[in-house]
C-alpha positions in Angstrom: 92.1 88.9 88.1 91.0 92.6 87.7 90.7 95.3 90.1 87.3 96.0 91.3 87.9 99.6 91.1 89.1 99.8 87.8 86.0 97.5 86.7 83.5 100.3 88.4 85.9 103.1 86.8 84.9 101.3 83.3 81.8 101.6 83.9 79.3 105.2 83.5 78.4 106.4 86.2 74.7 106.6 85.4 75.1 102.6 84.5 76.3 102.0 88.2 73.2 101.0 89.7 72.3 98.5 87.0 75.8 97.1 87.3 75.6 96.7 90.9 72.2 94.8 90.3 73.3 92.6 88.0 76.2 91.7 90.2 73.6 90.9 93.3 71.8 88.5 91.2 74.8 87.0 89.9 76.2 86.3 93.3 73.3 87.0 96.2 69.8 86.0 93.9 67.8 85.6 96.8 67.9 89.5 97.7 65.8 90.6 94.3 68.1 93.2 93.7 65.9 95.2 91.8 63.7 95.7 94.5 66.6 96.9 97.2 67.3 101.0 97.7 70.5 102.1 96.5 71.9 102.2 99.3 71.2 98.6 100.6 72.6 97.8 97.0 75.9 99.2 97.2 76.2 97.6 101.3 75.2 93.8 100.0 77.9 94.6 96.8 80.2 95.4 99.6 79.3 92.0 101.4 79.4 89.9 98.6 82.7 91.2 97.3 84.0 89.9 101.4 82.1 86.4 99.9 84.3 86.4 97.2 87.2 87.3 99.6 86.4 83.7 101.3 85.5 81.7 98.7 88.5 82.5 96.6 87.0 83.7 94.0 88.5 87.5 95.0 91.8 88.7 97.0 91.3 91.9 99.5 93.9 94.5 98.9 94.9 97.2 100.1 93.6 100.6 97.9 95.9 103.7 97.1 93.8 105.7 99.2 94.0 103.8 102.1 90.7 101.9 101.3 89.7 98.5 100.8 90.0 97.3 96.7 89.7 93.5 95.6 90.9 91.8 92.7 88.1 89.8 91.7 88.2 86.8 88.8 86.8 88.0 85.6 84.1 85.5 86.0 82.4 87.3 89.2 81.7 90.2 86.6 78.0 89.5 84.6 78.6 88.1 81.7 76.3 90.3 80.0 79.0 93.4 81.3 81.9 91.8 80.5 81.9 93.2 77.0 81.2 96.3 77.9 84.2 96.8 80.3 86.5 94.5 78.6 86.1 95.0 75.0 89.0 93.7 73.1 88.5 90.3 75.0 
């Protein structure tokens, strides 16, 4: 498993948004993504991840800040992204 944070923190910053999207239609294809505002994006992400949380596919845990982090199974990341933020796998 691998900490969502650390898979955004892999990630550029400007990529984000396309990330986020990719993970919707992954997990959630019946919101078309690519037509949700940015903010709707990152709430559904936030849902989905929850999803994830029941369906054991992800663990909540607690973040250093205080926050909410998961540990989510490499397989909930796009396939298409997992090269990019694992590389030597």
């Amino acid at each position: 498993m691998v900490r969502w944070s650390e898979v955004e923190s892999r990630i550029e910053l400007n990529e984000l948004p396309r990330f986020h999207r990719a993970f919707l239609k992954l997990h959630r294809p019946e919101l078309q993504a690519d037509a949700l505002p940015l903010r709707r994006v990152q709430q559904y992400v936030t849902q989905t991840l929850f999803q994830l949380v029941k369906s054991g596919q992800a663990r909540r845990e607690e973040a250093p800040d205080g926050g909410v982090d998961f540990l989510v199974e490499e397989g909930a990341i796009p396939g298409d992204w997992r090269s990019k933020i694992f590389p030597l796998q």
